[in-house]
C-alpha positions as CSV (number, residue, x, y, z in Angstrom):
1,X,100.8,-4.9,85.7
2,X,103.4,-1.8,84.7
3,X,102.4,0.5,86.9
4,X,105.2,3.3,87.5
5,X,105.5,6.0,90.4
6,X,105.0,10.0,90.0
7,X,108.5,10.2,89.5
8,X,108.6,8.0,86.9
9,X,105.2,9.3,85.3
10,X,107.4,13.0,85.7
11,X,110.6,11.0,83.6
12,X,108.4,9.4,81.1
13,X,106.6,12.6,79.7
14,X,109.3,14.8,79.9
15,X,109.4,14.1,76.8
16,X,106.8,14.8,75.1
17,X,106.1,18.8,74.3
18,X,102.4,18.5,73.7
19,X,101.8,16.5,77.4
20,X,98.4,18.1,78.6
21,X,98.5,19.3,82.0
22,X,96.0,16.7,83.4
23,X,98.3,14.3,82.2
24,X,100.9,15.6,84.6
25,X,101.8,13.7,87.7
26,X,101.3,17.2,89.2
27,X,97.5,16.8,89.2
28,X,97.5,13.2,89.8
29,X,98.8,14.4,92.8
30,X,96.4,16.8,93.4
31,X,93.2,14.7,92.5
32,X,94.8,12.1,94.8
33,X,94.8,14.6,98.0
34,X,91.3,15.1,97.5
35,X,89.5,12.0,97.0
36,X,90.8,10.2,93.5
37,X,93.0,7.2,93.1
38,X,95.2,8.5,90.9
39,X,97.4,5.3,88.9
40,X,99.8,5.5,86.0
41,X,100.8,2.9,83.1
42,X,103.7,2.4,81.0
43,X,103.4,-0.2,78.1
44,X,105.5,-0.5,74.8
45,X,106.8,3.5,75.1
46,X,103.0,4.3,75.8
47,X,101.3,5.3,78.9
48,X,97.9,6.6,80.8
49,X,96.8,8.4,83.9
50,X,94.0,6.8,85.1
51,X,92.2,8.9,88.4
52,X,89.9,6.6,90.1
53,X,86.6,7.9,92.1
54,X,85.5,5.2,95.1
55,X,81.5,4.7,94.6
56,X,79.2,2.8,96.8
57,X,79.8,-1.2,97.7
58,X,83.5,-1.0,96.1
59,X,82.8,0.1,92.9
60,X,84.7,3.0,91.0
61,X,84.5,5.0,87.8
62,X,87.7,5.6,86.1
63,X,88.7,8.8,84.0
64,X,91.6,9.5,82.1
65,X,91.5,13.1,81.2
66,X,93.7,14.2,77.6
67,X,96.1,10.8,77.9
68,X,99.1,10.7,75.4
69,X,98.4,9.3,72.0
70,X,94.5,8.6,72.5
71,X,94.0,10.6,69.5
72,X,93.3,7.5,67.6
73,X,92.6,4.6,70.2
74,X,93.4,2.1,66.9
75,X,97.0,3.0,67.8
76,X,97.4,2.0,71.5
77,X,98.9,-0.7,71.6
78,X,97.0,-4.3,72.7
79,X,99.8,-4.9,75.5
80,X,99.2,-1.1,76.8
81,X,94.6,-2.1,76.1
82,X,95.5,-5.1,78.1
83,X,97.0,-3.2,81.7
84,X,94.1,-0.8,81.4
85,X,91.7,-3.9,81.2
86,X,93.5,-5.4,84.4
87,X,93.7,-2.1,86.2
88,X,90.2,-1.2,85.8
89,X,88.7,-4.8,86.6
90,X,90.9,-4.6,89.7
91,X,89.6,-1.4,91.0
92,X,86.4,-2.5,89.8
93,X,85.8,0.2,87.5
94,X,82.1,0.1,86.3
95,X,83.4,2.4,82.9
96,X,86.5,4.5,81.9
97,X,86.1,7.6,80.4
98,X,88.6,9.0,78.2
99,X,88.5,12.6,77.0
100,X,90.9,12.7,74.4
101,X,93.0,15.2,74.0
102,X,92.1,16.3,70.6
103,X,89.9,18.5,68.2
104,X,89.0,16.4,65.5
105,X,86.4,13.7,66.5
106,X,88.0,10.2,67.2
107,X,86.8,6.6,66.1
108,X,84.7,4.6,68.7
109,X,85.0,1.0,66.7
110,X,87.8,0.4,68.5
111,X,88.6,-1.7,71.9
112,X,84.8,-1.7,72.7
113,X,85.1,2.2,72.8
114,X,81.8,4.0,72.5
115,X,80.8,7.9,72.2
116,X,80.1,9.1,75.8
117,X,77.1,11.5,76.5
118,X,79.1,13.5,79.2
119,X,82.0,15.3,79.3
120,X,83.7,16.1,82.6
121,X,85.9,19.0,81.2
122,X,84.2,22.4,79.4
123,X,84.1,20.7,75.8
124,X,84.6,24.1,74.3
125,X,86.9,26.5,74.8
126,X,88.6,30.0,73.1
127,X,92.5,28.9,72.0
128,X,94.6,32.3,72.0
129,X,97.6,32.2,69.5
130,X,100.9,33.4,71.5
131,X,102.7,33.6,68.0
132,X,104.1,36.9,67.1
133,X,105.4,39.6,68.9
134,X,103.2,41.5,71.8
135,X,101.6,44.1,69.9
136,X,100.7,41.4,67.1
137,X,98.8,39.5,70.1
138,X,97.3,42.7,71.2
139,X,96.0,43.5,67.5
140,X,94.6,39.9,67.4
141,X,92.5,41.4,70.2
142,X,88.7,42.9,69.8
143,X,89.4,46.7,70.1
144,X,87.6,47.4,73.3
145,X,89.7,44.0,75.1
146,X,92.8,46.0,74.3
147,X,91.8,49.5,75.2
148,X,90.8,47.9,78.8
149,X,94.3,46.4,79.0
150,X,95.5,49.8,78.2
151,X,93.5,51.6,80.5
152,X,94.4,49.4,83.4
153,X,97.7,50.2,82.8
154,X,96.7,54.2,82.8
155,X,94.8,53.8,85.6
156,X,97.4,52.4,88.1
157,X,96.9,48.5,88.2
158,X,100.0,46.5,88.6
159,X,100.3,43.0,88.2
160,X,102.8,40.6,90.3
161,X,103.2,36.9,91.1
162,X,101.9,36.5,94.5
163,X,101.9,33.2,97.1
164,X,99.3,34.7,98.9
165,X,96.4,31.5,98.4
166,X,94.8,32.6,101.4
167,X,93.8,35.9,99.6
168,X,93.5,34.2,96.2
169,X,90.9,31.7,98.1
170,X,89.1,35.0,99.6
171,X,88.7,36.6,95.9
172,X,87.6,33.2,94.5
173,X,84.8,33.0,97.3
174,X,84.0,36.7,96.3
175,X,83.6,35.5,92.8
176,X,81.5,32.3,93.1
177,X,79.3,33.8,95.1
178,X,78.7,36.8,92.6
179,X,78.7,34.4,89.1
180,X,76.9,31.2,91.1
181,X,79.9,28.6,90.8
182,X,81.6,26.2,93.4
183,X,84.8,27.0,94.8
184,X,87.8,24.6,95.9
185,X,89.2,24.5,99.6
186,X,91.5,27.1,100.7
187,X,93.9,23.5,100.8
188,X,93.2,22.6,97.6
189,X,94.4,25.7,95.9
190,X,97.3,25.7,98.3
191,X,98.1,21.8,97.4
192,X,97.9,22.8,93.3
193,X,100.5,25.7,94.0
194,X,102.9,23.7,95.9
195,X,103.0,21.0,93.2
196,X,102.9,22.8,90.1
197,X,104.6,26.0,91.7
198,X,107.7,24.0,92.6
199,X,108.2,22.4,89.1
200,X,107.9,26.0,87.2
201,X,104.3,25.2,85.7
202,X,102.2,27.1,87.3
203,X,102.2,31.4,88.2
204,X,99.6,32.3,91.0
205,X,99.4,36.3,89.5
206,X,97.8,39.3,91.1
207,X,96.4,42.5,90.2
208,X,96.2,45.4,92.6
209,X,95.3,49.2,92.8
210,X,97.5,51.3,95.9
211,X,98.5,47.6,97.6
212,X,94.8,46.8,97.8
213,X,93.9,43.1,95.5
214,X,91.7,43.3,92.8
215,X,91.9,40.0,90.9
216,X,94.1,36.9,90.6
217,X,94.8,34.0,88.6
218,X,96.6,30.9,88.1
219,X,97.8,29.9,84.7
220,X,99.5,27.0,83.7
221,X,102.3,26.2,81.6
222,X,103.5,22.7,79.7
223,X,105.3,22.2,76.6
224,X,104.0,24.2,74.1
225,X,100.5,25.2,75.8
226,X,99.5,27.3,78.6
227,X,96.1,27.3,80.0
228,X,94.1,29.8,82.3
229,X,91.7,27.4,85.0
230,X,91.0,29.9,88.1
231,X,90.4,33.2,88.3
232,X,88.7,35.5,90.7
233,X,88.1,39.3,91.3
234,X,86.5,41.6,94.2
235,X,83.8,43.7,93.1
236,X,86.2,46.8,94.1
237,X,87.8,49.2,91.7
238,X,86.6,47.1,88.3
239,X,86.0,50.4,86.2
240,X,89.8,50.3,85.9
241,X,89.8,46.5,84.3
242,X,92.0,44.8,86.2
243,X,91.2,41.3,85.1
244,X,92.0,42.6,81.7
245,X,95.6,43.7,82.5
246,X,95.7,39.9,84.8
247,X,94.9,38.4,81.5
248,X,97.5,39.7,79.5
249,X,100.2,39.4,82.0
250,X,99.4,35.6,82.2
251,X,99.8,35.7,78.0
252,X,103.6,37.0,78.8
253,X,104.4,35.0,81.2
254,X,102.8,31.7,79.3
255,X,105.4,33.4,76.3
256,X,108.2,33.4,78.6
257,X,108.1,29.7,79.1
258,X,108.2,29.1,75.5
259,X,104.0,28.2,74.9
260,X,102.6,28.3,71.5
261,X,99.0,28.7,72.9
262,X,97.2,30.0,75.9
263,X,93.5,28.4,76.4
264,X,91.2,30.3,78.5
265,X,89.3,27.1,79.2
266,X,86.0,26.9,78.9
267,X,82.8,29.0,76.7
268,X,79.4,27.7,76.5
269,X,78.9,24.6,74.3
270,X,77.9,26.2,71.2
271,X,79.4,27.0,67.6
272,X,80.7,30.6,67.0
273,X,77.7,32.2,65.6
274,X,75.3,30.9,68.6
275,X,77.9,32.6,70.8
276,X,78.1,35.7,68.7
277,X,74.4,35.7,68.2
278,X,73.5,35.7,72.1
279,X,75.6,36.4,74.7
280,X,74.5,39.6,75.1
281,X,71.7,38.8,76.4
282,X,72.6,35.2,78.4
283,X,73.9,35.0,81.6
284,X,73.4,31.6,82.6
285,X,76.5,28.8,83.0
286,X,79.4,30.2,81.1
287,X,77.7,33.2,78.6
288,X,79.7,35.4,81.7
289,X,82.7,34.2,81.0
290,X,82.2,34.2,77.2
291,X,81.7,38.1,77.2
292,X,84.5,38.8,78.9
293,X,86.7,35.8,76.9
294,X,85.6,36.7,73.3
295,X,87.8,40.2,73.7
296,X,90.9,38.4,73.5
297,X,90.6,36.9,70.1
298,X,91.2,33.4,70.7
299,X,89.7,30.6,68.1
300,X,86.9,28.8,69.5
301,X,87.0,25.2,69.4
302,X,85.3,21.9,70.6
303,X,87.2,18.9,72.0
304,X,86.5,15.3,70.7
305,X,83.7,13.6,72.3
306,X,84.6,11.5,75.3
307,X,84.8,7.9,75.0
308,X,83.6,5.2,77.5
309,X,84.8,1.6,78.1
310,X,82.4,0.0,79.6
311,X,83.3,-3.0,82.5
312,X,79.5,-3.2,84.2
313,X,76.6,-2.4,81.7
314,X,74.0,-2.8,84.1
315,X,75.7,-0.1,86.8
316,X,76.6,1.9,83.5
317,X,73.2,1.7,82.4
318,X,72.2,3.1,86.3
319,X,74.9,5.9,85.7
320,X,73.6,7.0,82.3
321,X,70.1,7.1,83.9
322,X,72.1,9.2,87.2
323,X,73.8,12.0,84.8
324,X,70.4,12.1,82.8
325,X,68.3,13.3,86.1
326,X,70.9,15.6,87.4
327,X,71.2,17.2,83.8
């Protein structure tokens, strides 16, 4: 079996521009701290991430979040469809879900691949174009999204990097607790700066008025693409829009590492005109977030459906019926 270390994972996608960042050996890192298995493959010049979650009696379900070159399963190769087999058998994997790292929908008649009905990443998400010069970005912008940047500005928020995860952790408490979502250990965010901190990809930023925080963030940069995944704010000071002056500093900074894109990662699961249509008046799941996103002109788009390679029908079967309670 070719399985290869994290610094051989790191080596082997150095090279490609386009590597998502749960691809990195970064977060198989991270995933591995906190409960996932987390084993890499190289096979004929491809290769997979595989994270591995332990379930009752020895049994585990595999995932392999955005892996290299999944965009059409028909070309991985049957050496590379082989080691996955072997791996997954050995951990004894009852399915392996792949959510690849695409827009366009991908073929399930291949390698006993079939359309999952789960997703573990946001499907859909708002894509900001970083092309163009700064005040091109900002005219890309809905009108009011770039008056509050302004305004922040005018109003005395500055924005700095910041290693202060203790404080970030507070702010994201603050913030699940207000908009009803779970919230990571204080190690966990402090385990995700030290790994992609240390190899440039990652910016823990920080908005403040007179030395007092308002919001923070952590983006992350690879290749071309930047994405924004945690972000918190205290529910002091917010008429002068801090998170909207946060926002836009992450945009230059995702710029000044050389990213075409910046993702703000995650809307509700609908197409443009549902969104359009009612999120001023939903506030359930992500219609929040999707006010405050929709300001910064980003495309919306939807990921490929996941794909499942079923090992164990009957436990898969059990873990279809499991997802469909808890839906």
């Amino acid at each position: 079996m070719t399985l290869v270390t994290f610094s051989e994972w790191q080596q082997f996608t150095a090279a490609w521009p386009d590597l998502h960042f749960l691809q990195t050996a970064e977060w198989g890192q991270l995933k591995a701290a906190f409960g996932w298995d987390a084993q890499r493959i190289i096979c004929d010049g491809q290769g997979i991430q595989i994270l591995f979650r332990r379930l009752p009696l020895g049994f585990t379900i595999a995932y392999a979040p955005k892996p290299l070159g999944f965009e059409n399963p028909a070309e991985i190769s049957p050496q590379l469809r082989d080691e996955i087999d072997k791996l997954c058998r050995k951990k004894r994997a009852i399915v392996l879900k792949i959510e690849p790292d695409t827009w366009q929908d991908v073929s399930a008649d291949t390698w006993g691949l079939r359309i999952s009905p789960h997703h573990i990443q946001p499907p859909r998400t708002s894509v900001i174009s970083l092309v163009g010069s700064d005040d091109e970005i900002l005219a890309r912008m809905k009108q009011k999204c770039r008056y509050n940047v302004r305004l922040a500005e005018k109003k005395g928020i500055t924005v700095g990097a910041s290693d202060d995860l203790t404080g970030f952790h507070q702010l994201m408490q603050v913030t699940g607790g207000r908009d009803g979502f779970g919230v990571h250990s204080l190690e966990y965010y402090q385990k995700a700066y030290h790994l992609f901190h240390s190899s440039g990809r990652m910016e823990l930023l920080l908005a403040e008025f007179e030395g007092k925080p308002l919001a923070a963030l952590m983006v992350f940069a690879v290749g071309r693409r930047s994405w924004y995944l945690y972000g918190a704010s205290n529910d002091v000071e917010r008429n002068r829009m801090p998170t909207y002056l946060l926002q836009w500093h992450a945009i230059q900074w995702a710029r000044s590492k050389g990213c075409l894109e910046y993702d703000l990662w995650g809307v509700p699961d609908q197409d443009e005109n549902a969104l359009e249509a009612q999120f001023e008046n939903r506030h359930d799941g992500l219609w929040g977030v999707y006010r405050f996103k929709r300001g910064f002109g980003g495309q919306i788009l939807r990921s490929a459906a996941a794909l499942d390679r079923v090992y164990n029908p009957w436990l898969y079967r059990l873990y279809l019926w499991r997802m469909a309670k808890s839906e």
